[in-house]
Structures are given as structure tokens and as C-alpha cells.
Backbone as a printed PyTorch tensor [residue, N CA C, xyz], in Angstrom:
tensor([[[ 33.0090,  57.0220,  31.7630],
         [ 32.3620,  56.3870,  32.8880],
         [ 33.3530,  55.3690,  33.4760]],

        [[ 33.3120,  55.6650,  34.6230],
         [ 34.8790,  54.8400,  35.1600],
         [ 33.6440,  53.8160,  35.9420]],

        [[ 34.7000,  52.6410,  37.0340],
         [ 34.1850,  51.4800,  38.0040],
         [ 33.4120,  52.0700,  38.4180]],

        [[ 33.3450,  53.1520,  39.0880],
         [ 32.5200,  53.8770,  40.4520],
         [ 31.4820,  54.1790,  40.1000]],

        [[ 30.7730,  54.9760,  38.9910],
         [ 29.7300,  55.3710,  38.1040],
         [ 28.9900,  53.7550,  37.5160]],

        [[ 29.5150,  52.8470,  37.2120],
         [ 29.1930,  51.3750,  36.9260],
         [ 28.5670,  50.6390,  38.2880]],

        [[ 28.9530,  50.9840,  39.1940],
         [ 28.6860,  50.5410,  40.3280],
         [ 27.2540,  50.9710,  41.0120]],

        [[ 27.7500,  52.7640,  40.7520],
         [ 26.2650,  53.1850,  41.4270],
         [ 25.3750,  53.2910,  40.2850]],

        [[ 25.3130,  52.9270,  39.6880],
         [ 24.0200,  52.6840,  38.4140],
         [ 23.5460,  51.7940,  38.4190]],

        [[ 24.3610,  50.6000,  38.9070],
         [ 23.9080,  48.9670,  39.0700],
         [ 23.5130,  49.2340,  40.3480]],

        [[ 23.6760,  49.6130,  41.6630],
         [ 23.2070,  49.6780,  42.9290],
         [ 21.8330,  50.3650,  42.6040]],

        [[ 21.8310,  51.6460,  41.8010],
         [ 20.5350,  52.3940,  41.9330],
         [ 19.7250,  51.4860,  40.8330]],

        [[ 19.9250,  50.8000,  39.9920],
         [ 18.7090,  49.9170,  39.4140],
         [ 18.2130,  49.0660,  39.8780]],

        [[ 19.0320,  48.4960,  40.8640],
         [ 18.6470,  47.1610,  42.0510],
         [ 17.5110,  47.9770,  42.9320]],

        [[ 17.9570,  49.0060,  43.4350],
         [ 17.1490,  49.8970,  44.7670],
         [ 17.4070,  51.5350,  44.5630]],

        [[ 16.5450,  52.0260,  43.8450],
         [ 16.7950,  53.7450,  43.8530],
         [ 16.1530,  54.4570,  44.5880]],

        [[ 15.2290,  53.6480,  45.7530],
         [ 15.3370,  54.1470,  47.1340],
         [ 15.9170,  54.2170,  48.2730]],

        [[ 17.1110,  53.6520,  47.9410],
         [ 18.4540,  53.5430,  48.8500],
         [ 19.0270,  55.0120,  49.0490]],

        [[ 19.3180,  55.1380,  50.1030],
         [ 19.9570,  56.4710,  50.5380],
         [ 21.3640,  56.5830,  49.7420]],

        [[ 21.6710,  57.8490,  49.3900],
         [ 23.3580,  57.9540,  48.6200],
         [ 24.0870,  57.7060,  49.8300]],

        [[ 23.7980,  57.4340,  51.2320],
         [ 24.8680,  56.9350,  52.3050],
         [ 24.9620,  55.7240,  51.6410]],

        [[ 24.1210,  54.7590,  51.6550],
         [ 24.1610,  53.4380,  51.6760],
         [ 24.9870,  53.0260,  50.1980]],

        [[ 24.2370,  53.9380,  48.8840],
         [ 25.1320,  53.6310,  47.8500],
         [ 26.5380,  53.5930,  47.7440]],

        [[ 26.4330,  54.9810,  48.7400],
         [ 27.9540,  55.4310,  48.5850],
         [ 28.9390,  54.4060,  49.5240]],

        [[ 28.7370,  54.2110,  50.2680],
         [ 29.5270,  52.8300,  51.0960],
         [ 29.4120,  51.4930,  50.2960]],

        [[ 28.3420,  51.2310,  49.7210],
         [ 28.3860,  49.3270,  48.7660],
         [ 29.6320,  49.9090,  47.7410]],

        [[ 29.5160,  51.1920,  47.2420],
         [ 30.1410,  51.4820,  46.1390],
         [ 31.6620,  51.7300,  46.5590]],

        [[ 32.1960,  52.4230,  47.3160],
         [ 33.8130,  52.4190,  48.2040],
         [ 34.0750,  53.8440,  47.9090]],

        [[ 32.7400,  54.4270,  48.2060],
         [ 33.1790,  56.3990,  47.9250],
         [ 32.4930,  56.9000,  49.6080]],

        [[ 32.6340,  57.8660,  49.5520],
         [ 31.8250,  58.9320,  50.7560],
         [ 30.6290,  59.2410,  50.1820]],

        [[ 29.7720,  59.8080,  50.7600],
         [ 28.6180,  60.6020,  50.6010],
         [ 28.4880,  61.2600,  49.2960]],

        [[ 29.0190,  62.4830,  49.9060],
         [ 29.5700,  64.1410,  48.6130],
         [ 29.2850,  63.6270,  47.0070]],

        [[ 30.6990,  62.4790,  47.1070],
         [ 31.1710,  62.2430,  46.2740],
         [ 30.4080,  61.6470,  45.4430]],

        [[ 29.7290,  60.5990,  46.1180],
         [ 29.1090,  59.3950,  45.2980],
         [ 27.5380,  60.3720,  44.9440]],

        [[ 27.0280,  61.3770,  45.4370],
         [ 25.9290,  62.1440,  44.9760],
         [ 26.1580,  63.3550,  44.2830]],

        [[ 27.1560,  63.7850,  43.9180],
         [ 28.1210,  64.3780,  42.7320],
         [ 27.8100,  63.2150,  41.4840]],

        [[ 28.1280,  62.3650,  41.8690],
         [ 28.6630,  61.6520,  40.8950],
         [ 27.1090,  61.5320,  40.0130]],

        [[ 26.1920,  61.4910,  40.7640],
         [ 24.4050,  60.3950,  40.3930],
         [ 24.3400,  61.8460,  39.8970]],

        [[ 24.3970,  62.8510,  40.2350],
         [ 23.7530,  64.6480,  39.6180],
         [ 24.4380,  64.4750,  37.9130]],

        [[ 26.3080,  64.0720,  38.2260],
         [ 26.6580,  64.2450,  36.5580],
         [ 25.7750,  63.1000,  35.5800]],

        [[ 25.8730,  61.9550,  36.6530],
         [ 24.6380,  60.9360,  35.7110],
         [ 23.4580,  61.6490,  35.3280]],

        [[ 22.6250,  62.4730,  36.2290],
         [ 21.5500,  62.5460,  35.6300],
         [ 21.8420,  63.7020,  34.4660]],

        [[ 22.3650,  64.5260,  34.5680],
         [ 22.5990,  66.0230,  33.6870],
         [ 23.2990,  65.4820,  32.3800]],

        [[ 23.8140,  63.9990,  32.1930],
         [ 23.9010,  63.5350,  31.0940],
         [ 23.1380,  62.7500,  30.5910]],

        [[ 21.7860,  62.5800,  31.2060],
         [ 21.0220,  61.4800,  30.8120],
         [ 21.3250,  60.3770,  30.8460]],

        [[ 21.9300,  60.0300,  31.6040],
         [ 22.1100,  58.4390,  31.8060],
         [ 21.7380,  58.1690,  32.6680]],

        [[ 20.8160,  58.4000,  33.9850],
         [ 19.9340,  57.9270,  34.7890],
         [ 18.6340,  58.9460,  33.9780]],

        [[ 17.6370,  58.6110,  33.6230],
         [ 16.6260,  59.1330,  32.9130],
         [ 15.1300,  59.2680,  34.1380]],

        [[ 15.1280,  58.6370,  35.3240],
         [ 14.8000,  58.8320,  36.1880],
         [ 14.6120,  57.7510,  37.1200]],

        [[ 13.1790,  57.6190,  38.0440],
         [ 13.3690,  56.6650,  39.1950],
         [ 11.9080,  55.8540,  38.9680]],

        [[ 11.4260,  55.5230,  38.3410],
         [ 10.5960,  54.8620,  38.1370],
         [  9.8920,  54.0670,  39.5290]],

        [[  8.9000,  53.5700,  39.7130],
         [  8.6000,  52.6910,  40.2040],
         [  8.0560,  51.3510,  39.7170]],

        [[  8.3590,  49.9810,  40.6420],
         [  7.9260,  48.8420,  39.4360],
         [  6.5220,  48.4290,  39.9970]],

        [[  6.0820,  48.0960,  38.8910],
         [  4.3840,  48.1560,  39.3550],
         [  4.1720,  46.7690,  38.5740]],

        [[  3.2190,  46.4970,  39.0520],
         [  3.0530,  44.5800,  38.5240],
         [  2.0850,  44.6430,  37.7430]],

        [[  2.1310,  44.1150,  36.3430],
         [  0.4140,  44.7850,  36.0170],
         [ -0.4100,  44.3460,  35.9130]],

        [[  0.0300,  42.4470,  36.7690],
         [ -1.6400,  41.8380,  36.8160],
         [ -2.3540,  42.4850,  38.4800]],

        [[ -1.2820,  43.1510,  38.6720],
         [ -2.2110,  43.7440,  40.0360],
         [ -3.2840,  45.0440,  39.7660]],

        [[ -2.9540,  45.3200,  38.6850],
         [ -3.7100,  46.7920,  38.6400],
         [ -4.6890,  46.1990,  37.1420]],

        [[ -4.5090,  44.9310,  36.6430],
         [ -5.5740,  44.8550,  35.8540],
         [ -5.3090,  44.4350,  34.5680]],

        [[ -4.4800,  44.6550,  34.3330],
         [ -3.4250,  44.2070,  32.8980],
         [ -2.7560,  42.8870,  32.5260]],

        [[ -3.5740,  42.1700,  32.6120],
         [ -3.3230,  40.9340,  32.6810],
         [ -2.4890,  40.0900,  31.2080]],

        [[ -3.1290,  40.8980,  30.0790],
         [ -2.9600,  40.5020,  28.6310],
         [ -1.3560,  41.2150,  28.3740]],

        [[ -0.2080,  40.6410,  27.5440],
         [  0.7820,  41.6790,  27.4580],
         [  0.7170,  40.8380,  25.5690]],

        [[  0.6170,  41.6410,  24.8500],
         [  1.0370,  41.2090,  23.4750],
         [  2.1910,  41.9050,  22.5820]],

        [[  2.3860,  41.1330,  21.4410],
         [  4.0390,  42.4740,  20.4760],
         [  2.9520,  42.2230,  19.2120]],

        [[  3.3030,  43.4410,  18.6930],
         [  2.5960,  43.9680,  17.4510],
         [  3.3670,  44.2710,  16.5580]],

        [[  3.5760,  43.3770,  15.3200],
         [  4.7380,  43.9890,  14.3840],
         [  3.4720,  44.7710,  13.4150]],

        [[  3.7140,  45.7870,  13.1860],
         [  3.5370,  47.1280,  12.5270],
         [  4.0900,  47.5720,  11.3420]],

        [[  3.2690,  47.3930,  10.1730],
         [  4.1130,  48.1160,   9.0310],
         [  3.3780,  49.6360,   8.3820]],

        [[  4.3710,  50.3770,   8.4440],
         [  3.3460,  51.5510,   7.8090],
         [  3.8520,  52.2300,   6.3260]],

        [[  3.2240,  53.0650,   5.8260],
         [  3.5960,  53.8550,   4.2900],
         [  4.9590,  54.2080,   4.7620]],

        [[  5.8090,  54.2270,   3.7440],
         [  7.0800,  55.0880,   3.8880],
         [  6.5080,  56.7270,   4.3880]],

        [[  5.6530,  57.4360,   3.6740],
         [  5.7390,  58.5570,   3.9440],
         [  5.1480,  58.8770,   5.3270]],

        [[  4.6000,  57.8990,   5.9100],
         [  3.5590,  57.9840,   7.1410],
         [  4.6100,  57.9720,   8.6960]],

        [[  6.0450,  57.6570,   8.3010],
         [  6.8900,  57.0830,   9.8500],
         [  6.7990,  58.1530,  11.1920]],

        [[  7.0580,  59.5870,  10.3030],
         [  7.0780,  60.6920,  11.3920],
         [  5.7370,  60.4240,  11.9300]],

        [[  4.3050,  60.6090,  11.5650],
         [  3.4850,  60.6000,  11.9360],
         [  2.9360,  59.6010,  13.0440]],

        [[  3.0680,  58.4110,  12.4670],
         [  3.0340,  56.8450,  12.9990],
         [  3.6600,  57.4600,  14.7790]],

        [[  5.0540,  57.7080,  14.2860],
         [  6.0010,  57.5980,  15.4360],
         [  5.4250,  58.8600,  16.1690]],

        [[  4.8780,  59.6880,  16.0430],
         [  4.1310,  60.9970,  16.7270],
         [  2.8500,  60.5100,  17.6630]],

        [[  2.1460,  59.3310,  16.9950],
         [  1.1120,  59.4780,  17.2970],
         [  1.1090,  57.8630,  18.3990]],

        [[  2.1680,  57.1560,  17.9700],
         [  2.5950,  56.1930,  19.1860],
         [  3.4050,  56.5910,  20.5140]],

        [[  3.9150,  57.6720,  20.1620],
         [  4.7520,  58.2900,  21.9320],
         [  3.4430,  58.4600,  23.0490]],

        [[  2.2710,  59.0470,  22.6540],
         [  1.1770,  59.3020,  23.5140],
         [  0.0060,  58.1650,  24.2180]],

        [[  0.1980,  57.3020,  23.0550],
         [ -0.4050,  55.7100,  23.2000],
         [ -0.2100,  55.2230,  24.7060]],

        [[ -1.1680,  55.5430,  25.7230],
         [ -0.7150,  54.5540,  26.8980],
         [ -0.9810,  52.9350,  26.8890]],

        [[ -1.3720,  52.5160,  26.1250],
         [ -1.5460,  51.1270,  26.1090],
         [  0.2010,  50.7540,  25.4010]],

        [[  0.7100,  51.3450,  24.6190],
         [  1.8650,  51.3310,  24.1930],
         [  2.7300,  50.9330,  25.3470]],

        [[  3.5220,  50.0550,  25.4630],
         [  4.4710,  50.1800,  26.4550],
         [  6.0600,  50.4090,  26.3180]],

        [[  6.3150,  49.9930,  24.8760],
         [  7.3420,  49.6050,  23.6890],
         [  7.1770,  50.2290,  22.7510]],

        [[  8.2890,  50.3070,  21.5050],
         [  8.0270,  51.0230,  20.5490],
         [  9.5830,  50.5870,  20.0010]],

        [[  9.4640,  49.7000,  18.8160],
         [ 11.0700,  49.7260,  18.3930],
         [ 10.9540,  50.2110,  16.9980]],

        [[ 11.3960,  50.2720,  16.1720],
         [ 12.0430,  50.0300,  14.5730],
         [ 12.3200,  48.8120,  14.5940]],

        [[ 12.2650,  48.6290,  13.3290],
         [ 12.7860,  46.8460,  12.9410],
         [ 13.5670,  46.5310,  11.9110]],

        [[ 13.8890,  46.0490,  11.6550],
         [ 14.6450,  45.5210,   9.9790],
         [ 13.6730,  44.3480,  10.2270]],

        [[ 13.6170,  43.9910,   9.0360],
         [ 12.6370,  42.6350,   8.4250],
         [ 11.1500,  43.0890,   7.9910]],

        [[ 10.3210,  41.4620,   8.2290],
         [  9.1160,  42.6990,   7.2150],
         [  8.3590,  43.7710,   7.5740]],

        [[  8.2650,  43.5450,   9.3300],
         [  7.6150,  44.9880,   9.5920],
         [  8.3340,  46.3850,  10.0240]],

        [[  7.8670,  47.2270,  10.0930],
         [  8.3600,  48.4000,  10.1430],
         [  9.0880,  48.3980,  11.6690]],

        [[  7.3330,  48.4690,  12.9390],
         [  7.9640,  48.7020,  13.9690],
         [  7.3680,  47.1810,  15.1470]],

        [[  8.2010,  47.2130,  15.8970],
         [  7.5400,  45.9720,  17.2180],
         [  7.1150,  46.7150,  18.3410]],

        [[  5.9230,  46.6370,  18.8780],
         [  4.8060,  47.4190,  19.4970],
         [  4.7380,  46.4220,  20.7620]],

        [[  4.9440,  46.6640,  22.2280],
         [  4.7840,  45.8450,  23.1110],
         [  3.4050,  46.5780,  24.2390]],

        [[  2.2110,  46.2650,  24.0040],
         [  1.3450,  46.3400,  24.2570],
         [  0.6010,  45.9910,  25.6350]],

        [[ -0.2000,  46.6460,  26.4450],
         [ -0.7750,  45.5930,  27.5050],
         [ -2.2960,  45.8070,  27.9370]],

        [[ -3.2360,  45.0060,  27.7940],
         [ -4.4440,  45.6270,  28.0990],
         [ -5.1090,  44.5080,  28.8470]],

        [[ -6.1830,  44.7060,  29.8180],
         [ -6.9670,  43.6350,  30.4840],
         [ -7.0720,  42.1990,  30.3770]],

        [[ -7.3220,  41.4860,  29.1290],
         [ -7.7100,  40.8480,  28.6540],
         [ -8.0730,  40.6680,  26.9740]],

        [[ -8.4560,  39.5540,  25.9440],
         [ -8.6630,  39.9290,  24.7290],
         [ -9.5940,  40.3010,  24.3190]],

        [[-10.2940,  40.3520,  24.8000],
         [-11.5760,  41.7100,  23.8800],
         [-10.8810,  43.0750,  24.2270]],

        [[ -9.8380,  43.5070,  25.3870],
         [ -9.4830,  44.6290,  25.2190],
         [ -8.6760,  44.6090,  24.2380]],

        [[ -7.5190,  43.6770,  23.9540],
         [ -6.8440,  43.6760,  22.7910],
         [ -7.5040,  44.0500,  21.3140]],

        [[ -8.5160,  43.2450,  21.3970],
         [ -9.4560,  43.2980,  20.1110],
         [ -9.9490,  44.9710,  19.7690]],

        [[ -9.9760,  45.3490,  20.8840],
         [-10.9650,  47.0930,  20.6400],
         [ -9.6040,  47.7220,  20.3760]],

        [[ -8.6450,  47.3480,  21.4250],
         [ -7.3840,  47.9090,  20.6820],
         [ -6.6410,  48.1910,  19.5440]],

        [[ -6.7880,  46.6280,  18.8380],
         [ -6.1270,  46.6380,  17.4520],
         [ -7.3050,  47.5060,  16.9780]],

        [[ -8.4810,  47.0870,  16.8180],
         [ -9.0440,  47.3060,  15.5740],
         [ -9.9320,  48.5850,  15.6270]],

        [[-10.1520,  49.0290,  17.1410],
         [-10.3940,  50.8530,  16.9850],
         [ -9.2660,  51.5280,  17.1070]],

        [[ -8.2260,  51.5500,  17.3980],
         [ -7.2120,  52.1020,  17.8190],
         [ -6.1840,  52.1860,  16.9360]],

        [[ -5.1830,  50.8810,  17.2840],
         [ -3.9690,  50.8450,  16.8230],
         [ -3.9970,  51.4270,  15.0510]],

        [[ -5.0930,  49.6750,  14.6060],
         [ -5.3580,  50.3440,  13.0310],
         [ -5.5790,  51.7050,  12.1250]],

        [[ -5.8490,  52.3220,  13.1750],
         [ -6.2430,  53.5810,  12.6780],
         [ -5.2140,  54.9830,  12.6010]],

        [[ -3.9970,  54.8780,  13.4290],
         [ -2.9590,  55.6470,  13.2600],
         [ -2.5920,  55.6670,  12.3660]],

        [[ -1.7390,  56.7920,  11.7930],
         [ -1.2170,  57.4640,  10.3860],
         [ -0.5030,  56.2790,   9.8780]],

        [[ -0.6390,  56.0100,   8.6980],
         [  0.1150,  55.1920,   7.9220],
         [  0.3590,  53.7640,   8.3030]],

        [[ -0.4800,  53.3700,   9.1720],
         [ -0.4910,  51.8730,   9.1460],
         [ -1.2050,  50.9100,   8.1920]],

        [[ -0.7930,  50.2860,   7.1160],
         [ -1.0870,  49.1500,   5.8750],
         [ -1.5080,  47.8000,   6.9310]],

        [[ -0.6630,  47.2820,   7.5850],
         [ -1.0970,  45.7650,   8.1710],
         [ -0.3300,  45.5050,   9.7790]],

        [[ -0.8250,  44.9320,  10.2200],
         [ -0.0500,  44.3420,  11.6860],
         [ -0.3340,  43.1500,  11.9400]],

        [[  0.5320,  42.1220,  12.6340],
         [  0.6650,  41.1290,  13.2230],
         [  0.6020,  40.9580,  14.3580]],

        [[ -0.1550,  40.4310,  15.4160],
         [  0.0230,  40.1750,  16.6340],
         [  0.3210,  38.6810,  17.3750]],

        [[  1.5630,  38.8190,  18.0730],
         [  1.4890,  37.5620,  18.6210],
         [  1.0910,  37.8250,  20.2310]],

        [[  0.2350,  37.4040,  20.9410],
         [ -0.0800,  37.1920,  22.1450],
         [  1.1300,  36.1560,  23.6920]],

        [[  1.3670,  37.2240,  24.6030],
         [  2.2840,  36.7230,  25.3230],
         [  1.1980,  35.7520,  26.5340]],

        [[  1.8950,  34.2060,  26.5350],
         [  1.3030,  33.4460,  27.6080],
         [  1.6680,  33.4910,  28.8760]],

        [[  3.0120,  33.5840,  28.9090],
         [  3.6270,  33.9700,  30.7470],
         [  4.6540,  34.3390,  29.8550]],

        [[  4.7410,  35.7790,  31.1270],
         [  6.0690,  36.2180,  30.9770],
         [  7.1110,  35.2030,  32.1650]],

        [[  8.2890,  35.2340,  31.6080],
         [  9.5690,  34.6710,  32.1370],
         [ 10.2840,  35.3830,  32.8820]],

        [[ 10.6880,  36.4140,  32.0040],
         [ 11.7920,  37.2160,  33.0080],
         [ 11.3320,  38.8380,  32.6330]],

        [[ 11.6460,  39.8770,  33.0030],
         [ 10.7930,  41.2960,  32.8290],
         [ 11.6800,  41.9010,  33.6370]],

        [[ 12.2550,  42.7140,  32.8880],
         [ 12.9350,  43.9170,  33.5920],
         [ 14.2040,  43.6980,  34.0900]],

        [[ 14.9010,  42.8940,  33.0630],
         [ 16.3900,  42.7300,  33.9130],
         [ 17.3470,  44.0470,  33.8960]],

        [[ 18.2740,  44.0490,  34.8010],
         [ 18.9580,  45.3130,  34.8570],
         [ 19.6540,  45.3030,  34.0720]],

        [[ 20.0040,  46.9160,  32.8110],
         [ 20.3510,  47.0290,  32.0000],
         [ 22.2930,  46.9990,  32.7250]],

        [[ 22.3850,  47.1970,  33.5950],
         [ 23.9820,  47.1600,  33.9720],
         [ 24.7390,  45.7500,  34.0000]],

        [[ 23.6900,  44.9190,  34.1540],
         [ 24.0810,  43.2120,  34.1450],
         [ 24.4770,  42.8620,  32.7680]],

        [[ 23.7080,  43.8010,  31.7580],
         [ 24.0550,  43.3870,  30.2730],
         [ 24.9390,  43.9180,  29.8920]],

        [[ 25.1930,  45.4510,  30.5950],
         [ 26.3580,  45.9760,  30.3040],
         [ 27.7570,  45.4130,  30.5370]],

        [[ 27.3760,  44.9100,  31.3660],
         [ 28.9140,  44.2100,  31.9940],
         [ 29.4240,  42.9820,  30.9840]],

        [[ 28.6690,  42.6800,  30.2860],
         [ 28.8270,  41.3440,  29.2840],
         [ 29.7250,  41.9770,  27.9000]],

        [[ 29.4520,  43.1610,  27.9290],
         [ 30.1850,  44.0530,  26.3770],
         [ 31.4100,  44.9490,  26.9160]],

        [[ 31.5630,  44.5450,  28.4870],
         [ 32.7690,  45.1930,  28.3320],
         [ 34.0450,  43.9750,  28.2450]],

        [[ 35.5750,  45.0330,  27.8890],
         [ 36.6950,  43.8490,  28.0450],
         [ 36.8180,  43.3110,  29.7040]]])
């Protein structure tokens, strides 16, 4: 991945409704070229797609919480099978330390949380115990992953 590919990845995370004219000129390529270039991005998975950003105290989602998650050793495939489908799920890591996985969650308010943990979450394959800490304001959300990139290169 050379400058030019760094460039239009950071342009298309800022605005990926920008025309490849417009990318392709901020970026210092032509047209052709610079939408050549976003096709080899995508066919390698490194643009994974175009999302739209949606706010989610506008649509109702007011509550955002992290759930550290520990489950049976033998239960992980399952656990991890049965959290990809979870739409309240928004997150999903592995962990080192005491819990297994960190679960970033979002639902209405806390009684939705509450029906959450305790009809829901609890009840997937191989979960022993969870922790929840509850988020009060978010700060910052969604920074562009190319801004961080730029920090690990020489």
C-alpha cells in the first residue's frame, strides 16, 4: 500500500459519498486510476464497505454499555456463533485478563439493558458470569481508523 492508497482510504472514511472525481483530484491521481485503485482495495478487503453513520440517540438507543463476558473453555466456538447474529451486539472483542470477551452493547434505556442481560445475553452457550459497566456520555465515537494509522508508521 503505497501514499496514494493511504490517501484515498483516509478521503473515503472522511466522505464515501464523494465522487472518485473529487477523490481522485484531493488525492493527485486522475479518475481511471484512483477507481482502479478503491476496486484493488475492495477485492482485498481493505475497504469492507460504505456504511452509513447513524446517531443512535436519534433512532432510540440512548443506553450504550461494555460487557466483560466470561465463558466455559469448551463453550468459545459457540458463544462466538451465537454473538455474530446478536443485533443489540455492536462489538465483540477477546480479551486477556479476567474475562473472556468485551461486549459493546446498545439498547433504549435500563430496563432494556436489564431484559437484555438477564433474558438474553445470560443465556448464550457457555456463559459462567458478566460484568457490566454502563456508558454516561460518549466523548469521541468513530474516529478514522487512517488517523491511527498514520501514528504506526515511520
Amino acid at each position: 500500500m503505497d501514499r496514494f492508497d493511504r490517501a484515498i482510504l483516509a478521503e473515503l472514511e472522511q466522505d464515501s459519498r464523494q465522487s472518485f472525481g473529487a477523490v481522485a483530484e484531493k488525492v493527485g491521481l486522475s479518475k481511471t486510476p484512483c477507481w482502479n485503485r478503491v476496486q484493488v482495495l475492495e477485492q482485498q478487503g481493505i475497504i469492507t464497505g460504505y456504511p452509513a453513520a447513524i446517531d443512535p440517540y436519534a433512532i432510540g438507543l440512548k443506553l450504550s454499555a461494555f460487557v466483560e463476558v466470561s465463558v466455559e473453555f469448551a463453550q468459545h466456538p459457540a458463544f462466538e456463533a451465537a454473538i455474530m447474529g446478536h443485533p443489540a451486539v455492536l462489538n465483540c472483542y477477546t480479551t486477556a485478563g479476567d474475562g473472556d470477551y468485551l461486549l459493546h452493547v446498545v439498547t433504549s434505556d435500563v430496563e432494556a439493558l436489564d431484559g437484555l442481560l438477564r433474558g438474553n445475553l445470560s443465556r448464550l452457550p457457555g456463559v459462567q458470569r458478566f460484568a457490566t459497566t454502563i456508558c454516561m456520555k460518549t466523548i469521541k465515537r468513530g474516529a478514522p481508523l487512517m488517523a491511527a494509522a498514520r501514528l504506526g508508521q515511520p
